[in-house]
Backbone as JSON, one array per atom type, in Angstrom:
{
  "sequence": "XXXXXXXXXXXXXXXXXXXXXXXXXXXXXXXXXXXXXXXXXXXXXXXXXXXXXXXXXXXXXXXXXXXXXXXXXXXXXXXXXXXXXXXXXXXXXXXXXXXXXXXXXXXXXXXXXXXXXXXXXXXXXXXXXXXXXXXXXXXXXXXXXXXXXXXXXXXXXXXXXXXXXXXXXXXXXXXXXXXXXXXXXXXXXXXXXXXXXXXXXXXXXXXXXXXXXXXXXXXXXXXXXXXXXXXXXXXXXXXXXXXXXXXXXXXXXXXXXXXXXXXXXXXXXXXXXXXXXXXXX",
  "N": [[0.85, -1.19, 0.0], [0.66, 1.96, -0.62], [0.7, 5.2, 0.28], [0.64, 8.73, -0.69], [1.5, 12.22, 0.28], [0.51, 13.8, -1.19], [-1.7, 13.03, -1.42], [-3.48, 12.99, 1.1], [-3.09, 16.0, 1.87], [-4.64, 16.6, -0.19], [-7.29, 15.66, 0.81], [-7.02, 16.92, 3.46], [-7.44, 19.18, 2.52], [-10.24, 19.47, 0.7], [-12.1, 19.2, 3.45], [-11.18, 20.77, 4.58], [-11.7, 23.39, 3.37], [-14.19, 22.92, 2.54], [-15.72, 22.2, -0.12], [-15.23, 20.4, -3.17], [-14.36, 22.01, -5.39], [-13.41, 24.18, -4.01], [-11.1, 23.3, -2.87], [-10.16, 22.39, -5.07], [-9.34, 25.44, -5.95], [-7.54, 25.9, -3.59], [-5.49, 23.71, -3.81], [-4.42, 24.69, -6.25], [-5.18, 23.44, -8.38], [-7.37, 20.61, -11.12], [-10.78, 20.36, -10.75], [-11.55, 17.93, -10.99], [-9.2, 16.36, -10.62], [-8.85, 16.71, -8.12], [-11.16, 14.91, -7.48], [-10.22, 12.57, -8.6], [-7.45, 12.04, -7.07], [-8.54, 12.32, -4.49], [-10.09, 9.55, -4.5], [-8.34, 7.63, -5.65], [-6.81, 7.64, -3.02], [-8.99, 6.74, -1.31], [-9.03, 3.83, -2.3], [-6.44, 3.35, -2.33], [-6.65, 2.79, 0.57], [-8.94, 1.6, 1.2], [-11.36, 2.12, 2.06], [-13.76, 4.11, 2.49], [-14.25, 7.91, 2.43], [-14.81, 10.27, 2.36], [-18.7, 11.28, 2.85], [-20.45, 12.73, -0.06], [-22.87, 15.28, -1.41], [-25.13, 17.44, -2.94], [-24.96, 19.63, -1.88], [-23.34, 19.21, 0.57], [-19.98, 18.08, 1.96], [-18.98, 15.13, 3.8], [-17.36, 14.22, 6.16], [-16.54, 10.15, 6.56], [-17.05, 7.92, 9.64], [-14.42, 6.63, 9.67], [-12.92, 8.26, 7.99], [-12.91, 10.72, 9.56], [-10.78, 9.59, 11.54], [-8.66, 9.11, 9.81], [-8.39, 11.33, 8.81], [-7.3, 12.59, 11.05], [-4.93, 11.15, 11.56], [-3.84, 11.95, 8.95], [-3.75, 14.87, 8.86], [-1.58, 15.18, 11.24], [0.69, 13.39, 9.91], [1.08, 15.14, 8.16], [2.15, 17.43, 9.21], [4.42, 16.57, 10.72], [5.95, 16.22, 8.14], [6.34, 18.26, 7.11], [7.77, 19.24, 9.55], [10.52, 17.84, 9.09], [11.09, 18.7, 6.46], [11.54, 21.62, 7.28], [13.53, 20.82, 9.27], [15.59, 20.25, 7.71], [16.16, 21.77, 5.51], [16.24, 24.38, 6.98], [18.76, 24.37, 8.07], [21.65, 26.09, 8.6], [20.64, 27.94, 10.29], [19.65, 27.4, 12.43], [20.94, 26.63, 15.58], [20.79, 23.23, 17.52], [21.78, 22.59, 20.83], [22.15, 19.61, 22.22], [21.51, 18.38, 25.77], [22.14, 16.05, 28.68], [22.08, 16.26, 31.33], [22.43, 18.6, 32.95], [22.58, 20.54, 31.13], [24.54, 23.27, 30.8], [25.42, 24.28, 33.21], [25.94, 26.76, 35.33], [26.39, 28.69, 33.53], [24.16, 28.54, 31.57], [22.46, 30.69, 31.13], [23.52, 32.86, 30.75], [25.08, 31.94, 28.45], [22.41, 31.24, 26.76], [21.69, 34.59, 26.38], [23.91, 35.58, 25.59], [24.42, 34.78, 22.81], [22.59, 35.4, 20.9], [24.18, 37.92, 20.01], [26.72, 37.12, 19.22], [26.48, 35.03, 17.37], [24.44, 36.21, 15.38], [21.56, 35.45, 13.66], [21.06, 33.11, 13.92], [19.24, 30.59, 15.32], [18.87, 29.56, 18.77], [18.24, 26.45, 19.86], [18.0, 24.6, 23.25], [18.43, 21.49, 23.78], [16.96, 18.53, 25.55], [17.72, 15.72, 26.69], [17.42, 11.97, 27.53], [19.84, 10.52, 27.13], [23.23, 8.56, 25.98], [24.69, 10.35, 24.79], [23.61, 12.78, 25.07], [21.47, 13.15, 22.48], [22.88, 13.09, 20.37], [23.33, 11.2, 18.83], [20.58, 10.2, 17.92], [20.13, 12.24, 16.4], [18.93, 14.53, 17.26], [19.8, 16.51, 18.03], [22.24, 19.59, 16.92], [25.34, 19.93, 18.19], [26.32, 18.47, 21.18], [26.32, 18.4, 25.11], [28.44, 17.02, 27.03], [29.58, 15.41, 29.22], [31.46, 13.13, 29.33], [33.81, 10.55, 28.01], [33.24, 10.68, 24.17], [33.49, 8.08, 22.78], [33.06, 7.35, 20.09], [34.28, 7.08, 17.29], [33.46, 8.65, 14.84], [32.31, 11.05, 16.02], [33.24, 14.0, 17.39], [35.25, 15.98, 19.51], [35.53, 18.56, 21.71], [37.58, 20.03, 24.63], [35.46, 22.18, 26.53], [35.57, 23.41, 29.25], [36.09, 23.13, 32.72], [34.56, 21.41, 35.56], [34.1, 20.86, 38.98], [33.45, 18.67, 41.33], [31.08, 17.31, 42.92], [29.24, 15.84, 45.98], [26.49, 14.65, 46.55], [23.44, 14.61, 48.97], [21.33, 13.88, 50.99], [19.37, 16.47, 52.76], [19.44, 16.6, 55.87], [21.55, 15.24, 56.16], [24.3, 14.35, 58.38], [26.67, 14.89, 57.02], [25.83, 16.84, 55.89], [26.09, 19.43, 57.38], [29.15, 19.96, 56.8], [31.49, 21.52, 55.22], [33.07, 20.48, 53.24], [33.72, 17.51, 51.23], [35.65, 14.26, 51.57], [37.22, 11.84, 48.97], [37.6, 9.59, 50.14], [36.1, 8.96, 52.4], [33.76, 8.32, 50.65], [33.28, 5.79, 50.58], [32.61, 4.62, 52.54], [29.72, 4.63, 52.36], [26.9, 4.16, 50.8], [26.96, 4.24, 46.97], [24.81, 6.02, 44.81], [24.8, 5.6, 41.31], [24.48, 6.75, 38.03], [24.38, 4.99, 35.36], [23.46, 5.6, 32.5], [23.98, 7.83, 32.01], [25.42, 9.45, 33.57], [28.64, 10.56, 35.51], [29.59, 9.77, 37.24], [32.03, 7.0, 37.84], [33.37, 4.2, 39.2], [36.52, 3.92, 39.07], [37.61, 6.57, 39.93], [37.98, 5.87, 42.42], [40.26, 3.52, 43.49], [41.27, 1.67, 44.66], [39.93, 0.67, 47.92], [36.4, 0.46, 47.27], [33.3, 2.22, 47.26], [29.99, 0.79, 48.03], [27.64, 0.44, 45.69], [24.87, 1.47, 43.74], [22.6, 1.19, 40.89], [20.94, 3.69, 39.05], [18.76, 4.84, 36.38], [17.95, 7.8, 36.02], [18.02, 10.96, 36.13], [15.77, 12.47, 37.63], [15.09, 9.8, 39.37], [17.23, 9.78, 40.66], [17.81, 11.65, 42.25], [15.91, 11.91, 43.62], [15.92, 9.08, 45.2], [18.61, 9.56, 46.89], [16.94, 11.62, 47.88], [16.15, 10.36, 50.4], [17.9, 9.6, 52.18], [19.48, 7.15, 52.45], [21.56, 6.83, 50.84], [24.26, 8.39, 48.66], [25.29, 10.34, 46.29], [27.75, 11.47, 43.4], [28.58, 14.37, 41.41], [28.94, 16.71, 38.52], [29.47, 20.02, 39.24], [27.75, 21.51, 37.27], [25.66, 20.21, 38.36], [24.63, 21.22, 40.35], [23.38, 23.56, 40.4], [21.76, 23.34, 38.47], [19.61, 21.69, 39.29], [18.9, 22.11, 42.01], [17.22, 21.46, 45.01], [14.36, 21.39, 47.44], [15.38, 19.26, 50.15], [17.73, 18.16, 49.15], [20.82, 18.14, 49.41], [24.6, 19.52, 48.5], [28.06, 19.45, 48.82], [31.15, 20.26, 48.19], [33.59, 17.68, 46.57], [36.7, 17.71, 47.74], [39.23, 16.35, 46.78], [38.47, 15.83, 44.7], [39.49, 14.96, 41.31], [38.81, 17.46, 38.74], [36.07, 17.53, 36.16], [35.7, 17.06, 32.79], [34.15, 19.32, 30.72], [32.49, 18.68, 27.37], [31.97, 19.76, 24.14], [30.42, 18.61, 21.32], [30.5, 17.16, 18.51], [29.03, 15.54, 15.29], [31.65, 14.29, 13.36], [32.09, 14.18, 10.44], [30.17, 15.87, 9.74], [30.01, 19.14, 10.51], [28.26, 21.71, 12.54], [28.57, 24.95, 10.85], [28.03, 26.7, 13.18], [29.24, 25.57, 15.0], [32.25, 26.58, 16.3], [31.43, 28.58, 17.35], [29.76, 28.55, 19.18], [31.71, 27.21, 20.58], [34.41, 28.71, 21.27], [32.39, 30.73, 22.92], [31.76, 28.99, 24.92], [33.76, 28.62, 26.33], [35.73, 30.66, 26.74], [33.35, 31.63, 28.77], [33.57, 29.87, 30.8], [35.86, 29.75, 31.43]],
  "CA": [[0.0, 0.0, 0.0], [1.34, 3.06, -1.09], [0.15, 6.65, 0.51], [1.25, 9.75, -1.04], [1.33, 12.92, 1.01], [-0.19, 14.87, -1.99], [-3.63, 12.63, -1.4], [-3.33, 13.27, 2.28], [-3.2, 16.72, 1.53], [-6.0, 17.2, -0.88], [-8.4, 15.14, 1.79], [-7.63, 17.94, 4.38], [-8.31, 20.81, 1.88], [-11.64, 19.36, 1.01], [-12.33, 19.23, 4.09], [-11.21, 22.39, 5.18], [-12.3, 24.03, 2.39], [-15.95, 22.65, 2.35], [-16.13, 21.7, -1.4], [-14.17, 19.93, -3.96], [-14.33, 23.36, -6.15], [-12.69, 25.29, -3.44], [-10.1, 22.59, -2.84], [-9.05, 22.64, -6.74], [-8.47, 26.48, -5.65], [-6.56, 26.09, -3.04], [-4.35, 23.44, -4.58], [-4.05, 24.98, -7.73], [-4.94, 22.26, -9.31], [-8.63, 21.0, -11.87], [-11.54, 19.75, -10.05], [-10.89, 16.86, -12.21], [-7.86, 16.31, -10.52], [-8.77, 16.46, -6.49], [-11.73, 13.97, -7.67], [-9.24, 11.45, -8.6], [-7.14, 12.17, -5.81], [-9.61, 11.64, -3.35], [-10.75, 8.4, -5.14], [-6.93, 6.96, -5.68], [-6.41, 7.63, -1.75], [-9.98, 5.86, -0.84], [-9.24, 2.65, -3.28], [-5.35, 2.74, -1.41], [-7.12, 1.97, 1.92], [-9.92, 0.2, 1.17], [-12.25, 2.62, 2.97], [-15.0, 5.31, 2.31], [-13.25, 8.84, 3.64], [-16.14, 11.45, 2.75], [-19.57, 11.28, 1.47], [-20.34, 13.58, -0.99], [-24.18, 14.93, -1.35], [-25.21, 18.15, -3.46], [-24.77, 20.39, -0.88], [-22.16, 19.28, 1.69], [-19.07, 17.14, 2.07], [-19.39, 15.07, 5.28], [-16.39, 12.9, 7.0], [-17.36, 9.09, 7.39], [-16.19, 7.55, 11.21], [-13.42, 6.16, 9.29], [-13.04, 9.76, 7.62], [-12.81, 11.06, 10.75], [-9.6, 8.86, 12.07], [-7.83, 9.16, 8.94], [-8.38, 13.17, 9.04], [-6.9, 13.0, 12.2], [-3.71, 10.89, 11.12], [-3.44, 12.99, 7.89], [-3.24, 16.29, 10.03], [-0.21, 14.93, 11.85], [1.59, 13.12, 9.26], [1.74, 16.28, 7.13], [2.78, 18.2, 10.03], [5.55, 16.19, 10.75], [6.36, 15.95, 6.69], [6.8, 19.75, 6.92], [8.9, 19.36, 10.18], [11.24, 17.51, 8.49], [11.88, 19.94, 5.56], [12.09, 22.42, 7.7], [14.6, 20.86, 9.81], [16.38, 19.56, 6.2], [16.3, 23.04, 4.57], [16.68, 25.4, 7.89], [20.42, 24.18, 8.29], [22.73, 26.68, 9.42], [19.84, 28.98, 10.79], [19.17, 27.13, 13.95], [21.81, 25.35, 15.86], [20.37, 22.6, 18.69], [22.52, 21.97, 21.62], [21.96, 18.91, 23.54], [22.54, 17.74, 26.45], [21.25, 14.79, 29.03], [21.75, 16.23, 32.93], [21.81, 19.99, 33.45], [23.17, 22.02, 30.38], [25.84, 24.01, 31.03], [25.27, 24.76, 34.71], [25.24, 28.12, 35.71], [26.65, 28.97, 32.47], [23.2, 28.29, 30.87], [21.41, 31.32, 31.52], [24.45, 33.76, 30.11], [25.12, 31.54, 27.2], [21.79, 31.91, 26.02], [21.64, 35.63, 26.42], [24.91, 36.35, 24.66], [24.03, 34.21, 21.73], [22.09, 36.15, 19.81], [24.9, 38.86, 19.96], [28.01, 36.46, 18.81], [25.72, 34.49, 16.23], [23.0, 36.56, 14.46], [21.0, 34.7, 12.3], [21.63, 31.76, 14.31], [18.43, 30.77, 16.29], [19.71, 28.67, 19.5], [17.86, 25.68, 21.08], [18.22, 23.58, 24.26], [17.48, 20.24, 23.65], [17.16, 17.74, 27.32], [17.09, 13.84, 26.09], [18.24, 11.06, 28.18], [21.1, 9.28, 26.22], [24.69, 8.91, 26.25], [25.19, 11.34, 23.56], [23.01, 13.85, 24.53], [20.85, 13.43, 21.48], [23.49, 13.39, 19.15], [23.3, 9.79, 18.26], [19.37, 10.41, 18.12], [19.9, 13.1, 15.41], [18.26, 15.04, 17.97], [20.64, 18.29, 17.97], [23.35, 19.25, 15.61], [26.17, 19.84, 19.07], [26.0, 18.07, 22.68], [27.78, 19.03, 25.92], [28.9, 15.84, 27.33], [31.08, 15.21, 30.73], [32.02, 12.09, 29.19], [34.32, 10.84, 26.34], [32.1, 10.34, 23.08], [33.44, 6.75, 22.49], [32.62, 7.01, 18.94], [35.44, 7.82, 16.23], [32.68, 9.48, 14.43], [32.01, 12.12, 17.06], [34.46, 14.62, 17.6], [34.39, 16.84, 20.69], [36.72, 19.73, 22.4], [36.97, 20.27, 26.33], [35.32, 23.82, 26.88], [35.55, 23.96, 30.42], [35.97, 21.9, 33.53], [33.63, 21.58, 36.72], [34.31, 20.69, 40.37], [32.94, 17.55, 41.44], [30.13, 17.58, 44.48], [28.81, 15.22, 46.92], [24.66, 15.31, 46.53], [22.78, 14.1, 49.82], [20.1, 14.6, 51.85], [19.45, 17.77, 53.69], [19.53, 16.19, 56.89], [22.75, 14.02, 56.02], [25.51, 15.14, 59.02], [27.65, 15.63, 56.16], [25.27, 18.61, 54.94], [26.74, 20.38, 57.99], [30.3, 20.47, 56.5], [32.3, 22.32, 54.06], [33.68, 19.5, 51.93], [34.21, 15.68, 51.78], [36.75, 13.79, 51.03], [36.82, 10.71, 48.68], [37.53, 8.44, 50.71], [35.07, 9.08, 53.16], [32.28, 7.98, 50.2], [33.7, 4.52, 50.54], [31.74, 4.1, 53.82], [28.48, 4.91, 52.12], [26.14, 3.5, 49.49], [26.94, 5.34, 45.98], [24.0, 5.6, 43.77], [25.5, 5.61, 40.11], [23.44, 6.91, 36.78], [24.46, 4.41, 34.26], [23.53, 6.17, 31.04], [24.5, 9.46, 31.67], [26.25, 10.04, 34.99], [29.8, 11.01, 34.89], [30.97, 8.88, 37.9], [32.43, 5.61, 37.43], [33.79, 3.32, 40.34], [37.67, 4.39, 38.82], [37.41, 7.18, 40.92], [38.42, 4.85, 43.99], [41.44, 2.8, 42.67], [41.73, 0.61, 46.05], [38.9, 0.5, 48.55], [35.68, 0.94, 46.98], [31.9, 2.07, 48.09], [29.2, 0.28, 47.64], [27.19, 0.81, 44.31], [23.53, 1.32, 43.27], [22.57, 2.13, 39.66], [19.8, 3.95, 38.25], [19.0, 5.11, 34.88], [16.74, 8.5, 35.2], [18.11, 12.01, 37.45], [14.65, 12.56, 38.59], [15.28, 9.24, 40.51], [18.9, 9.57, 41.52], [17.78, 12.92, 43.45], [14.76, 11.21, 44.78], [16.58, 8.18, 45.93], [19.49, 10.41, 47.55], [16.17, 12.44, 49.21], [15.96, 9.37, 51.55], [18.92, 9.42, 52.53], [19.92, 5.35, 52.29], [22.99, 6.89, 49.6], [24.77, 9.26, 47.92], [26.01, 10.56, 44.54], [28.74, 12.11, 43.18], [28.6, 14.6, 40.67], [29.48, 17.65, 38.38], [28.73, 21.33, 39.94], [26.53, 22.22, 37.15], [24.03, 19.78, 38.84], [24.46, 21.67, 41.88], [23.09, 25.31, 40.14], [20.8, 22.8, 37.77], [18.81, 20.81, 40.48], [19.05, 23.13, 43.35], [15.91, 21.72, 45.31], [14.41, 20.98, 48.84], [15.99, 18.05, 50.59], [18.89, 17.97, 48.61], [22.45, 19.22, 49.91], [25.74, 19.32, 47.77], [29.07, 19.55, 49.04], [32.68, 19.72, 47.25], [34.86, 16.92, 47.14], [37.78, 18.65, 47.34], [40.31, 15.87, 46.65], [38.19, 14.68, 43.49], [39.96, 15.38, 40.13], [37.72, 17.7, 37.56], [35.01, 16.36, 35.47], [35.97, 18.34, 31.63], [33.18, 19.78, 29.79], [33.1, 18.61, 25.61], [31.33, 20.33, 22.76], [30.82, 17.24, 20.2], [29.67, 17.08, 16.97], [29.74, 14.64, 14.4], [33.1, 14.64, 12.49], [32.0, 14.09, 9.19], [28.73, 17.19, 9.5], [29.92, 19.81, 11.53], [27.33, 22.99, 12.44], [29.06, 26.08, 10.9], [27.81, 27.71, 14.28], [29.74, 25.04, 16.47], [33.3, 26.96, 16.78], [31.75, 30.1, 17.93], [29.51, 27.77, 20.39], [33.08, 26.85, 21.39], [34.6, 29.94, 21.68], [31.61, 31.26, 23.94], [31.62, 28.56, 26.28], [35.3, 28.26, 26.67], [35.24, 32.09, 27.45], [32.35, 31.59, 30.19], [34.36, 29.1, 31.5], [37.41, 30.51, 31.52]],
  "C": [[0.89, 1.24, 0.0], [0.3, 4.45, -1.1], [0.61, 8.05, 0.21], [0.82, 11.09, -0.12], [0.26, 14.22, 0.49], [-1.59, 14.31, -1.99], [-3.96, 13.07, -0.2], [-3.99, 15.02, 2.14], [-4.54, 17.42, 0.76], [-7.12, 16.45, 0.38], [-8.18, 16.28, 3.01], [-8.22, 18.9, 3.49], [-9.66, 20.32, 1.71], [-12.16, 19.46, 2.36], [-12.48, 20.52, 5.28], [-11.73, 23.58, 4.52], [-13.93, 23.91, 2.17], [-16.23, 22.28, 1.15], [-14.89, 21.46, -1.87], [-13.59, 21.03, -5.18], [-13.38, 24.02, -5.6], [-10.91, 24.67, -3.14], [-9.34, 22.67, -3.82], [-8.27, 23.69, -6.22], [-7.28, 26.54, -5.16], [-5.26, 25.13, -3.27], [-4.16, 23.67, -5.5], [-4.0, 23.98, -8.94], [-6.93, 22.81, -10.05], [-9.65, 20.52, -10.54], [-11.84, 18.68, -9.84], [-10.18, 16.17, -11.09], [-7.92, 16.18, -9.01], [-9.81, 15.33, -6.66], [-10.91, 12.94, -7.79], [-8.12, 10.9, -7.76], [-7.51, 11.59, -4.83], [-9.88, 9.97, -3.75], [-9.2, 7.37, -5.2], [-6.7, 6.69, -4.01], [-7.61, 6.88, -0.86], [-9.45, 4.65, -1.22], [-7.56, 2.53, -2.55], [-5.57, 2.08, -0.11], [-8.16, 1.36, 1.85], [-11.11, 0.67, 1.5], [-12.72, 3.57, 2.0], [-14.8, 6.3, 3.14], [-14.7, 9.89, 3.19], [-17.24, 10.87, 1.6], [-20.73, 12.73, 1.08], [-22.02, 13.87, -1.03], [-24.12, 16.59, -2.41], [-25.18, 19.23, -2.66], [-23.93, 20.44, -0.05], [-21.4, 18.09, 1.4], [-18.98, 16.43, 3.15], [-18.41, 13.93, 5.46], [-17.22, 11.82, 7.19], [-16.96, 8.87, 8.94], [-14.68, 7.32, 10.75], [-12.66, 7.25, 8.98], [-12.25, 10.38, 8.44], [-11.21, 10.94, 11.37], [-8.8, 9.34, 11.26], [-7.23, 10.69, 8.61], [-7.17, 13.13, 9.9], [-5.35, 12.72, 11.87], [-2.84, 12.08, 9.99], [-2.78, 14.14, 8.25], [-1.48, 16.41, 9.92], [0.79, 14.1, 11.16], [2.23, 14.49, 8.15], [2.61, 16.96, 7.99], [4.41, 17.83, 10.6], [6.59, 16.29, 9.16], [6.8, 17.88, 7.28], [8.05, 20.29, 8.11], [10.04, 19.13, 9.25], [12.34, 18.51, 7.27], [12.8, 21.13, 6.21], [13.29, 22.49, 8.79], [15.9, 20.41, 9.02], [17.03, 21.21, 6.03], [16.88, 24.18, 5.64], [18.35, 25.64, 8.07], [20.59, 24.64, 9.18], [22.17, 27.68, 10.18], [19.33, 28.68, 11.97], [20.47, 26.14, 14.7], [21.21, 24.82, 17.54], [21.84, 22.27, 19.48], [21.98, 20.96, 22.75], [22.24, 18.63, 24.74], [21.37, 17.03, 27.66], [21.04, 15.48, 30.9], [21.49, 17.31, 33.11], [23.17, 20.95, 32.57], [24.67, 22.34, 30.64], [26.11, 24.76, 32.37], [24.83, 26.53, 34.92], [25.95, 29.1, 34.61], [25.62, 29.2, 31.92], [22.47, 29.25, 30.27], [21.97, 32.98, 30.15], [24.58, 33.5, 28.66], [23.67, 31.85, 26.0], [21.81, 33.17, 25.72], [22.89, 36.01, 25.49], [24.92, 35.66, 23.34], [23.9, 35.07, 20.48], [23.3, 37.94, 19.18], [26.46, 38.19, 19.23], [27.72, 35.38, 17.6], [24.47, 35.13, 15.71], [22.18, 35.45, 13.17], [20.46, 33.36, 12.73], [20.35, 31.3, 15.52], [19.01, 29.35, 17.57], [18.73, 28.21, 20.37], [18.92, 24.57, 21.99], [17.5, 22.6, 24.24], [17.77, 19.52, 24.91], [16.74, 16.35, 26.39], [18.06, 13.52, 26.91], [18.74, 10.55, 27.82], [22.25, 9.8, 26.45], [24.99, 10.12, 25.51], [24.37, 12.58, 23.67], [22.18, 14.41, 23.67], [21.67, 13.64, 20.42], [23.21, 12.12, 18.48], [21.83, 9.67, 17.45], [18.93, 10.89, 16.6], [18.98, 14.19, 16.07], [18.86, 17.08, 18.59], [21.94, 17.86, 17.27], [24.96, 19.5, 16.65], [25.09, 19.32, 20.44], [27.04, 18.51, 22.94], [27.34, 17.57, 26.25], [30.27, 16.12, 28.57], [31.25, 13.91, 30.34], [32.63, 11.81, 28.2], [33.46, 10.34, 25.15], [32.58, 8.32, 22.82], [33.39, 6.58, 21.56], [33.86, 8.01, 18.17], [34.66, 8.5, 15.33], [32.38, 10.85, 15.18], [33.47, 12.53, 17.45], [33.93, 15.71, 18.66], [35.89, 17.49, 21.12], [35.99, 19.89, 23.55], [36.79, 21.83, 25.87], [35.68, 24.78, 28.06], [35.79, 22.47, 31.28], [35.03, 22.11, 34.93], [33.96, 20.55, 37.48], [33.13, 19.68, 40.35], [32.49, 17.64, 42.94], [29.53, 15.94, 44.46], [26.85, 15.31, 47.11], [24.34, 14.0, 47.67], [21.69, 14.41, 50.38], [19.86, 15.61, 52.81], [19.69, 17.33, 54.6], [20.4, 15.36, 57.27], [23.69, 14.94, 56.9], [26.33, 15.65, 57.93], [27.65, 16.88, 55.6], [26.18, 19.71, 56.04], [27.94, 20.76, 58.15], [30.11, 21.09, 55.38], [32.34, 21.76, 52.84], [33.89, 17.96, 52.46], [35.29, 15.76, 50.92], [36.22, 12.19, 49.82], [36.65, 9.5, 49.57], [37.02, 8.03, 51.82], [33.65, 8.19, 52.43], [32.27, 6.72, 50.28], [32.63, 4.02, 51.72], [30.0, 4.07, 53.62], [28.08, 4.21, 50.75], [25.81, 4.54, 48.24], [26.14, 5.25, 45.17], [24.68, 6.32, 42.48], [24.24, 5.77, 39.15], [24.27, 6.3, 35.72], [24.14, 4.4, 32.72], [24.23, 6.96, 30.86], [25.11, 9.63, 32.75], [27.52, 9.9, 34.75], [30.85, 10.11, 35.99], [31.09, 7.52, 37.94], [33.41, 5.17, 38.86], [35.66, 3.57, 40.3], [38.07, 5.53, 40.19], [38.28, 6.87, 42.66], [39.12, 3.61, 43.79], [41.21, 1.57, 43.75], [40.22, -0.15, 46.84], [38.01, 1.74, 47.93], [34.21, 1.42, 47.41], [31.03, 1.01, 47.51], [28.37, 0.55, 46.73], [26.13, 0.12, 43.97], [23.53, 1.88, 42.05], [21.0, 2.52, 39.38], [19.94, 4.93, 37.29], [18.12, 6.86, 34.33], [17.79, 10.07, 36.7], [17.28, 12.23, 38.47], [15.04, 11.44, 39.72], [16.5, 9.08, 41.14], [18.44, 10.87, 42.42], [16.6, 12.46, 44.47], [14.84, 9.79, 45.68], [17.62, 8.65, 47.14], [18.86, 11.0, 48.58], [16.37, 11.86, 50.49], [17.12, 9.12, 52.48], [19.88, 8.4, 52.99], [21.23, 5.82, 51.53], [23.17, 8.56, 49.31], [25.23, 9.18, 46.86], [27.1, 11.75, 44.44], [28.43, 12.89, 41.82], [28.99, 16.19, 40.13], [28.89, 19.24, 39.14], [27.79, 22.11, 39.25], [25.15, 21.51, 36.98], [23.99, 20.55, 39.96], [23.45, 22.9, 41.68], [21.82, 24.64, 39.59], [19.48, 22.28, 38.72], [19.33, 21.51, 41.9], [17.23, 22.65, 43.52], [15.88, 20.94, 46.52], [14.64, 19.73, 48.82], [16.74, 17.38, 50.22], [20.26, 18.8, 49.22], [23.67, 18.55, 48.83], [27.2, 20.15, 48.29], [30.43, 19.53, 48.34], [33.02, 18.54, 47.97], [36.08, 17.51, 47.11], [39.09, 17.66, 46.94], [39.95, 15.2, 45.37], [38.72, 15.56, 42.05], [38.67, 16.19, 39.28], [36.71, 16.96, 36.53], [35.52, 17.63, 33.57], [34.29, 18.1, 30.93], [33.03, 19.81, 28.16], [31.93, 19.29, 25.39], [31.55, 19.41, 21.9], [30.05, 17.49, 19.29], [29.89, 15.82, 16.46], [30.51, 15.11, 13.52], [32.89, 15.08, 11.33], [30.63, 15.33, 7.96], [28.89, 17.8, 10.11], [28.93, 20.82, 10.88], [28.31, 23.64, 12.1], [28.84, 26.93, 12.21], [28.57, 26.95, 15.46], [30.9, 25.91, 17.17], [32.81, 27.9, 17.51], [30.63, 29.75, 19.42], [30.86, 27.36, 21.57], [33.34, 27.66, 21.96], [33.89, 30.78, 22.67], [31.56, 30.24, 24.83], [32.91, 28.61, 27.01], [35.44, 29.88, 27.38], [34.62, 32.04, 28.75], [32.96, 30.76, 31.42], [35.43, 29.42, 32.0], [37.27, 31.69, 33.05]]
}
């Protein structure tokens, strides 16, 4: 079965249009010509989509459904183009835990002043890649290494590595931990996207929970059964009651990439670079 978008199409204009006359109009086509249309795109599905009377055009139930699909397959058909054809006029930046920390706020704002032309979203998807893998933005930030010889990425920046617990955790009422203090405690680990890995603690290690979502690594942590380890722009990102975050002060940096794919870079990535590396700086 074979559905063309141009039958699709003429079945909303009739429809939106109220006659098969006005429909020709508005596709510039004969009258001739949306009749056969209509009739090619009935006889593809098998079904009866409007019936026709000397006076009005009237959706069947079936009609109805198929309307509804139609709608939203065009609508997506026209995404598409427009994310085909738009190019170099929008550049998406992904990313999976919390952006660019307290960078986020600036970066947008100076955007539009260091890229004109250049409209700049924030994309949030849960994957390793940030949504690059996805096809889901044309740069990710990433605290981890891409893994993929296809993906190419530059550190921008680096961020201080915190201690996230429960408000009421004695520890909230220091300064700073140490690593080797977390050893005594139960570390909950984000296994898609989380940046700390059991390395960390060469010798004697903690104990290790994984889960796969932030929402529940901060709502597991609430309870205060564990802790997590992570970069500081979750600390500015997820700032919320019954959470506390502490430095480690003896834990090595976490670096901040800008990745693309190698083989398609955005013309707007370097100066993405250049402004975070700056902010960072």
């Amino acid at each position: 079965m074979d559905i063309e978008l141009r039958q699709l199409r003429c079945l909303v204009a009739i429809v939106d249009s109220g006659t098969f006359t006005d429909a020709a109009i508005e596709l510039d086509v004969s009258q001739a010509a949306v009749s056969r249309t209509l009739a090619s795109l009935e006889a593809a599905l098998g079904v009866r989509l409007l019936r026709r009377t000397s006076r009005e055009v009237a959706l069947t139930a079936t009609g109805t459904r198929v309307l509804a699909h139609a709608r939203r397959l065009l609508a997506e058909a026209e995404d598409l183009v427009r994310d085909a054809t738009s190019g170099h006029t929008r550049l998406r930046i992904g990313y999976a835990w919390s952006a660019i920390g307290r960078h986020t706020q600036t970066f947008q704002r100076r955007w539009p002043s260091v890229s004109p032309g250049v409209e700049l979203q924030l994309v949030h998807t849960h994957s390793a890649t940030a949504g690059l893998a996805e096809g889901l933005c044309d740069v990710a930030v990433l605290r981890t290494e891409p893994g993929d010889k296809r993906i190419e990425s530059v550190i921008v920046g680096l961020e201080r590595r915190y201690c996230a617990m429960a408000a009421d955790d004695p520890w909230s009422r220091r300064r700073s931990i140490r690593l080797a203090e977390i050893t005594a405690r139960v570390l909950l680990i984000d296994r898609r996207t989380g940046t700390t890995s059991l390395d960390l603690w060469p010798d004697e290690q903690p104990a290790v929970e994984y889960i796969n979502d932030i929402e529940d690594w901060l709502t597991a942590i609430g309870t205060g059964r564990c802790v997590g380890v992570t970069p500081e722009s979750t600390v500015s990102h997820y700032g919320r009651q019954g959470i506390a975050y502490r430095q480690i002060r003896d834990a090595p940096p976490i670096p901040v990439r800008l990745a693309w794919w190698r083989d398609d870079p955005h013309p707007a990535a370097p100066t993405a670079v250049r402004l975070l590396t700056d902010l960072y700086r």
